[in-house]
N, C-alpha and C positions, 0 to 999 in steps of 0.2 A: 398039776404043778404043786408039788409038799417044801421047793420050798421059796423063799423072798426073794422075790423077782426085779431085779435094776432094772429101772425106767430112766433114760436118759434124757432131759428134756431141753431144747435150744431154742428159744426166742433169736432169729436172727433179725438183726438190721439194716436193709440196704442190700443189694445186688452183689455188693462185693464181698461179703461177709459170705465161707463155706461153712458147709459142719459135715462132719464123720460120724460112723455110727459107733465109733470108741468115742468119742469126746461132747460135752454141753459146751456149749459157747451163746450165749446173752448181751447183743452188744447195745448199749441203750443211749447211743451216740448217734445222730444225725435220723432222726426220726421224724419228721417234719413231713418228708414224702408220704406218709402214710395213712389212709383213711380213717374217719373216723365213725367209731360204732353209735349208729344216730341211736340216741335215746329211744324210739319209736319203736323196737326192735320189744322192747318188751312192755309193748300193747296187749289189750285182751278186747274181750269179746261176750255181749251181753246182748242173746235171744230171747225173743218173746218165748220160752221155752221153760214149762216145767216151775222151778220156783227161782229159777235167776232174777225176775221181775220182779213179779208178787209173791211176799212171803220171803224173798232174800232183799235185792236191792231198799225194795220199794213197800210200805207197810202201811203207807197212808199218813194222813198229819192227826188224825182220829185214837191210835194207837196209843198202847201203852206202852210202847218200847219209844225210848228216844227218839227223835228224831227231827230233821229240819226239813218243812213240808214233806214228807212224806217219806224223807229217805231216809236210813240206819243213819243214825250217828257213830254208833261202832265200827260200819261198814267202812263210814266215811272216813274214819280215822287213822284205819287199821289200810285203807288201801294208800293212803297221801303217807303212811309210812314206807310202804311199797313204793313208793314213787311213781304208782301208773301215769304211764305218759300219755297216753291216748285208749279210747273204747271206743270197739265199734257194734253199732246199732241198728237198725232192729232183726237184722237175722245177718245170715244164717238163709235156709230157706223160706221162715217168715217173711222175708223183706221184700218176695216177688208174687204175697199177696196180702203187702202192705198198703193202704190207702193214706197218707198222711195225715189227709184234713178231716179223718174222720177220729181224731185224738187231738185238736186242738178247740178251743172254746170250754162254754162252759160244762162241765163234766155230764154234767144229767141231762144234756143235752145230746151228748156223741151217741153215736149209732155202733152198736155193738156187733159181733163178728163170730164165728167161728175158727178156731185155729186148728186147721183141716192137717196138719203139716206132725203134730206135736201136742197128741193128746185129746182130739177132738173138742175141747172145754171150749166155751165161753171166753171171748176177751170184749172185756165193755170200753178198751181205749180209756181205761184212766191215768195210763200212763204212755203219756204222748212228747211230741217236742218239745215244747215248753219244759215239762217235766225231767227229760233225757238230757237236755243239752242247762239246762239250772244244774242239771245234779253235776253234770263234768265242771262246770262251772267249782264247782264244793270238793270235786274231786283234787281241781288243779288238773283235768286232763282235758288234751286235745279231744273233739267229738269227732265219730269217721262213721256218717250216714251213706247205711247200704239202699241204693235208690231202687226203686219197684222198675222192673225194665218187663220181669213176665206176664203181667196182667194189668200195669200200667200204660200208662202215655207218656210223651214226650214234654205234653205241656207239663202233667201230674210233676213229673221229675223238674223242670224249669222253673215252676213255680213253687215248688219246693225250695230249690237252691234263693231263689229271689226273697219270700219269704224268712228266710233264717240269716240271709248277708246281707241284703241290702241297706241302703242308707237312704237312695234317693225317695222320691213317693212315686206309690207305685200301688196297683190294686193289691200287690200281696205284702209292701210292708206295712200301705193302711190297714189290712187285715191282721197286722201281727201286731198295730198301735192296738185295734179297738180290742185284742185279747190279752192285753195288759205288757208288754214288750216294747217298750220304746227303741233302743237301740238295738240293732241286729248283734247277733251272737259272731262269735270268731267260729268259723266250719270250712276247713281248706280242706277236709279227704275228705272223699264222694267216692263210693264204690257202684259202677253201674252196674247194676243186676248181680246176681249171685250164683255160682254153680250153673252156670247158663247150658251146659251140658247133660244136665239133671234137672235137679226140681225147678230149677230157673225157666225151662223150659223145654229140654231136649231138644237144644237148638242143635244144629253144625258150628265146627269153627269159624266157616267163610259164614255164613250166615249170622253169625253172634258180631262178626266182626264188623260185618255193614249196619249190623244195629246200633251197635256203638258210635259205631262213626255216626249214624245220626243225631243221637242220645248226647253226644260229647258236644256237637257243633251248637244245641240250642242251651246247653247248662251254661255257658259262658256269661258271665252278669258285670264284667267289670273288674271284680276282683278276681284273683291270685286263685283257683281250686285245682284241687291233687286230685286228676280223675285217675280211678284205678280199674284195670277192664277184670271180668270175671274170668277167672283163669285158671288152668291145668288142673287136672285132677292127678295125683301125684306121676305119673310116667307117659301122661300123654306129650309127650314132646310135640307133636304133630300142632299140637291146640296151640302152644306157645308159639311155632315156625308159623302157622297161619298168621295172629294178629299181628304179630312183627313185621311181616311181611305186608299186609295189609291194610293196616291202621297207618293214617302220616303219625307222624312223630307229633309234630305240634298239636295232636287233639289228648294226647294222653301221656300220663306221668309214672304210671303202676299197671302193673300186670301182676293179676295174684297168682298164688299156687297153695292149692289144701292137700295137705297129707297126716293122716292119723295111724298112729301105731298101733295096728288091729291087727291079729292072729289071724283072725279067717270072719269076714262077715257075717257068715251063720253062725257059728261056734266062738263068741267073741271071748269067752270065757271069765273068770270070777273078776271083781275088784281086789278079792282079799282072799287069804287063802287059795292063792295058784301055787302051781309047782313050778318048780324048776325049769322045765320044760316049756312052760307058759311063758315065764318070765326070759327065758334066752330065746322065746319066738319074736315076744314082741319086743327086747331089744335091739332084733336083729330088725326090724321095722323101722323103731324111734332112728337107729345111724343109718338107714339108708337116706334119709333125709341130706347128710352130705354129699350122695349119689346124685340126687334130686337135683340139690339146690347145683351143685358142679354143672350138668347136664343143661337145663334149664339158663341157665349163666352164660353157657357157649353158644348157645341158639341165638342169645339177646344180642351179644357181642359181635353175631355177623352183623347184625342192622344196625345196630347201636354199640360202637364201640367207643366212644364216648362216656358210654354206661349212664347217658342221663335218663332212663327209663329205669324207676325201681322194679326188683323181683319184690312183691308184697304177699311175704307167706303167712293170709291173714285167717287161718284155722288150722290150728297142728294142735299135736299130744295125742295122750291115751285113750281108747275108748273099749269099756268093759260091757258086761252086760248086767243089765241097771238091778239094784240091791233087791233082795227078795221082796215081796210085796208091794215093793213101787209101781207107779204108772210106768207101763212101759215105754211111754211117750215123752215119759219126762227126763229119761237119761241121766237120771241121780245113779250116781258110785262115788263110793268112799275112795280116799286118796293115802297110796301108800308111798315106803321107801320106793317102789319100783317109779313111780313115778315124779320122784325127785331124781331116782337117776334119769328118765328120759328126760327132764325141764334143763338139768346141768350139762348133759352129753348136746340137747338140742339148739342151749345158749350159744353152748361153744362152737358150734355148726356156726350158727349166725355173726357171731362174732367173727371169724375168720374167714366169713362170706361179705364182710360189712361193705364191701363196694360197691358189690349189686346189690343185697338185701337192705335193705331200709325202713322194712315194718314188717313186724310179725305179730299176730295175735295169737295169744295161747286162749283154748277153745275147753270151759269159759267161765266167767270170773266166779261165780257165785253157784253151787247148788248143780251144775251140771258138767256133764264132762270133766275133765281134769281139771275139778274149782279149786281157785288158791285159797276160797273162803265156804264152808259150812255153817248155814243155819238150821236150828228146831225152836220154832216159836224166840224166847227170847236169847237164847243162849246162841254161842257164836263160839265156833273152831277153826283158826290156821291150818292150813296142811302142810306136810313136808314141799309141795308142793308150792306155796306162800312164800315159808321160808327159803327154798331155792331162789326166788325173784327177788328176795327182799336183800337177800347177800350177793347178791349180782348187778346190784344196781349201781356198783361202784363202776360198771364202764359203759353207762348212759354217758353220750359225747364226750368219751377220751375216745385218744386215739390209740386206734388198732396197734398190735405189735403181732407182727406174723410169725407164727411158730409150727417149729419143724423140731421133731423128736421122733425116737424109737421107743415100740410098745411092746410090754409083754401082753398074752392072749389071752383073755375066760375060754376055758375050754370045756366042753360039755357034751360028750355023747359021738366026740370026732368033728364037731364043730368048733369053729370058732368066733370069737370077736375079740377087736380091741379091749382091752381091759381096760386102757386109761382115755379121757378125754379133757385137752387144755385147751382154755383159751387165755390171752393177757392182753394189757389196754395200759395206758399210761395218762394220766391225768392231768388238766391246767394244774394242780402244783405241786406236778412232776412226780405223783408216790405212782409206783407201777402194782397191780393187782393183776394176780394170777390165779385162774381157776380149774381147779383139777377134779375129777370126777374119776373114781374106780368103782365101774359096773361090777365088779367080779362079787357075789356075795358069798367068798368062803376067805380070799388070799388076803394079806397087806403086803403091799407093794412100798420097795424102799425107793423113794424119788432122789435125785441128785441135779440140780440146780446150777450153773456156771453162769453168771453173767460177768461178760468182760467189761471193765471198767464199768462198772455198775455205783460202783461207792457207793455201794449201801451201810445204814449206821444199824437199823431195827428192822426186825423183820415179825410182824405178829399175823395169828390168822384165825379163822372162824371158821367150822366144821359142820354139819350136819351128817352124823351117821346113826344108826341102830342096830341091834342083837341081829334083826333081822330082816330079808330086804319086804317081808309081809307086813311090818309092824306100822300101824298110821295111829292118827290121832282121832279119837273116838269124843262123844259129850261126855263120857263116863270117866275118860282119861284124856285130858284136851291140851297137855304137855309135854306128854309121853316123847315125841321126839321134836326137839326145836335146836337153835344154833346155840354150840357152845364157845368159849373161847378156844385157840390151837396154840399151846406153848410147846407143842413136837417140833418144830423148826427149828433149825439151828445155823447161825448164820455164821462163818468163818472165811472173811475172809471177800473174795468175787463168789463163794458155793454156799448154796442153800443145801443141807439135805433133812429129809424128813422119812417116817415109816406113817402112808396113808392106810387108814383099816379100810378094810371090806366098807362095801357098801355105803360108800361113804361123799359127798361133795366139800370140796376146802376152796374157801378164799384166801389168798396171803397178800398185805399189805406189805411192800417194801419202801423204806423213806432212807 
C-alpha cells in the first residue's frame, strides 16, 4: 500500500441507526441503552514472580528508596496516576502452591518456601496479606485474591475469605486483631484456583467444575464476594461449555479466560529487536483475542443470556523471551512500540466486548511480562506500555458507544491484518473519547469522523507513536517515547478528520 488509505469510521447509536461503507455516521443521541465499560477492565496482575514483588513492588521499610512500609512510593504514585483499578494476587501459578498463613504474623517468625513454579529461589513470606491488601489500600485498588484450590483446602480457602472480610468474631478475625488488623479489608474478587488445566493441577473440565462447586459453597461468609472459576486457555471452548453448563449460576460470578500473544511457545522470540515477520506473527495473536472474547461470549449466552456471569480475561499481552542474561524464571523483557500496539488494539477488543467482559488483567504490572513499570535498583521507567493504560483510562465507567467502520489492511508477505483499531465511551459529563490505534508500522492512514448531531464545539487528542515500532524506553533513555499532545484533528463541522502516523495510538477528546 504506497499510498493514504481512508478509514471510514461510524460510532452508531441504537438499532435503528444504518451505516454504508461509502458514508461515517456518529449519532450520540439516545445512548442510555448502552453498557458500560466497568473500570475493572483495566486491572493488572502481580505474581510472586521474578522482581514484581521483591525489588519492584516491594523493597522493605529498611531501604533506601522511598517508601511507605515497604512499598515504592514512585510505584505508588505513578500507578494511582494510571488509575489501577484492581490487582490481582498472588499468582498466576504461584497461588496453587500458596499457603496463606504462612505470610501472616510476625515476619521472622513465617516459614519460608521454595518457589518451585518461577525460578526455584527462596520466598521467606515477607510479603503477605496484610502487606498486599495495605499496599492496594495506597493504591486506591480493588484486591482480587487468587485462592490456592491445587494443593490447598477448602477450609485454607474459607478461612482465608473470613480472615480478610469479616466483622463478626470469629477464630480467623481474632487471628487477624492479634496480627495488628482491626477492621477487615474490602476483598469482593476471589479467583478459585488458577489455570486449573495446567499448573493448577491438570484437572478436567467436569472435574475442576465440581471442585469449584465445592470451593464456592463454603467461601460464602456473609458478605457480597466475586467468585471467578479458573478458566479457558485461549480456544478451549469446551472448558468454557463445561462450567456453564455445570456450575449453578448462583455459586459463581467470573469465569476467566488467558490468552497471551506468543509466536510459538518454543521460539518465543526477541523483546527488542524482532522483525517484521515477528511483529505481524504476534499481532496476528494479540487480535485474535476478538476471536476469543466473541467465541467464548456465545457459549456463556446460551446459559446465561442475561449476561450476569462476567467473561474475566484476567492474564493477557505479550510474552517474549526473557532479556539476555536474566533468570529464565523470571520472565523480565523489555517493553516496546509492539506492545503498545497490542495494549491499544486489546483495550479496544475489551471495550467493545464491555457487556460480557468486566475484568481484564494485563499480565503484569511491574518487572515481568508486558510491565507497565520497570525498575533497576533505584531508578524507575514507564513503558509505552504505561502510557497506553494511562491515556485510556478516560473510559473506566463511561458508557460504551458501539462502533462499526471499514479498514484498510497491514499487509505483509500476502497476509493480512486490520490496520486500524477503534474503540469510543462517552462520559457522566458527556465528552466522548475515541481511541484509534494503526498497527501498520510503515503507512498513515487518513481517518474521517461523522458524527450526526454530535455538536461538538473542541476536539483535542493525545498520541503515542515512534520512528519505530522496536523503539521502547530504556534507564539510559527513559522518555524516549511517552504521550504527546494531537493538534492533527480538525473539527468542521458534525466531521472530524485527521492523518494517524504509523505505529501509533491516539486518544480524542470531544466536548
Amino acid at each position: 500500500m504506497k499510498a493514504k488509505l481512508l478509514v471510514l469510521l461510524a460510532l452508531i447509536i441504537g438499532p435503528s441507526i444504518t451505516w454504508a461503507q461509502t458514508a461515517v455516521n456518529i449519532n450520540l443521541t439516545n445512548t442510555t441503552a448502552n453498557p458500560t465499560i466497568s473500570k475493572y477492565i483495566y486491572s493488572h496482575f502481580a505474581e510472586h514472580l521474578g522482581h514484581c514483588i521483591y525489588g519492584g513492588f516491594y523493597v522493605g521499610d529498611t531501604s533506601k528508596i522511598p517508601n511507605t512500609n515497604g512499598v515504592r512510593d514512585d510505584i505508588i504514585a505513578a500507578l494511582r496516576k494510571m488509575k489501577i483499578p484492581a490487582l490481582r494476587w498472588p499468582g498466576g501459578c504461584f497461588a496453587d502452591t500458596y499457603h496463606w498463613k504462612d505470610g501472616i504474623g510476625p515476619k521472622d517468625k513465617r516459614p519460608s518456601m521454595v518457589n518451585k513454579w518461577w525460578g526455584g529461589v527462596t520466598e521467606d513470606n515477607s510479603f503477605g496479606t496484610h502487606e498486599f491488601l495495605n499496599m492496594c489500600e495506597l493504591l486506591g485498588a480493588d484486591p482480587y485474591l487468587a485462592g490456592n484450590v491445587g494443593s490447598g483446602t477448602v477450609q485454607d480457602l474459607a478461612d482465608w475469605v473470613q480472615y480478610t472480610t469479616s466483622d463478626n468474631k470469629n477464630p480467623m478475625s481474632d487471628l487477624r486483631k492479634a496480627n495488628g488488623r482491626d477492621k477487615p479489608w474490602k476483598v469482593s474478587f476471589w479467583g478459585v484456583g488458577n489455570e486449573a488445566w495446567g499448573c493448577g493441577g491438570n484437572m478436567t473440565a467436569e472435574y475442576y467444575s465440581n471442585e469449584f462447586r465445592k470451593y464456592s459453597t463454603f467461601m460464602a461468609n456473609g458478605s457480597k464476594i466475586f467468585r471467578v472459576a479458573s478458566g479457558a486457555s485461549s480456544d478451549d471452548y469446551n472448558w468454557t461449555e463445561t462450567l456453564m453448563k455445570n456450575i449453578p449460576h448462583n455459586l459463581i460470578e467470573g469465569i476467566a479466560l488467558h490468552h497471551y500473544a506468543v509466536i510459538d511457545w518454543d521460539h518465543k522470540g526477541p523483546a527488542t529487536g524482532f522483525t517484521e515477520d515477528q511483529y505481524f506473527a504476534t499481532m496476528q495473536q494479540a487480535l485474535l483475542m476478538d476471536t476469543l472474547v466473541t467465541r467464548h461470549s456465545a457459549i456463556m449466552d446460551k446459559y446465561d443470556p442475561q449476561k450476569k456471569i462476567a467473561l474475566v480475561v484476567d492474564e493477557w499481552g505479550g510474552w517474549y523471551d526473557v532479556e539476555f542474561g536474566t533468570n529464565p524464571g523470571f520472565l523480565f523483557q523489555q517493553n516496546s512500540m509492539r506492545d503498545a500496539m497490542i495494549a491499544g488494539t486489546t483495550l479496544n477488543i475489551f471495550n467493545n466486548h464491555c457487556d460480557r467482559v468486566r475484568m481484564a488483567n494485563l499480565a503484569q504490572c511491574i518487572n515481568v511480562l508486558q510491565a507497565v513499570i520497570l525498575t533497576n535498583g533505584p531508578k524507575l521507567i514507564l513503558t509505552p506500555t504505561y502510557h497506553v493504560m494511562e491515556m485510556y483510562n478516560v473510559h473506566q465507567d463511561a458508557t460504551m458507544l458501539p462502533v462499526k467502520f471499514n479498514t484498510e489492511y497491514y499487509e505483509f508477505k500476502g497476509k493480512k491484518l486490520p490496520a486500524i483499531s477503534v474503540s469510543a465511551s462517552k462520559d457522566k459529563e458527556g465528552v466522548v473519547h475515541v481511541s484509534i490505534v494503526n498497527i501498520d508500522p510503515e503507512q498513515t492512514h487518513k481517518l474521517l469522523l461523522h458524527f450526526n448531531g454530535g455538536a461538538f464545539k473542541t476536539v483535542s487528542g493525545r498520541i503515542l507513536t515512534s520512528a519505530k515500532v522496536q523503539d521502547y524506553n530504556s534507564f539510559q533513555n527513559p522518555d524516549k517515547i511517552k504521550p504527546e499532545q494531537f493538534n492533527g484533528a480538525k473539527l468542521s463541522g458534525d466531521d472530524v478528520s485527521l492523518l494517524l502516523p504509523h505505529t501509533s495510538v491516539l486518544v480524542l477528546a470531544l466536548k
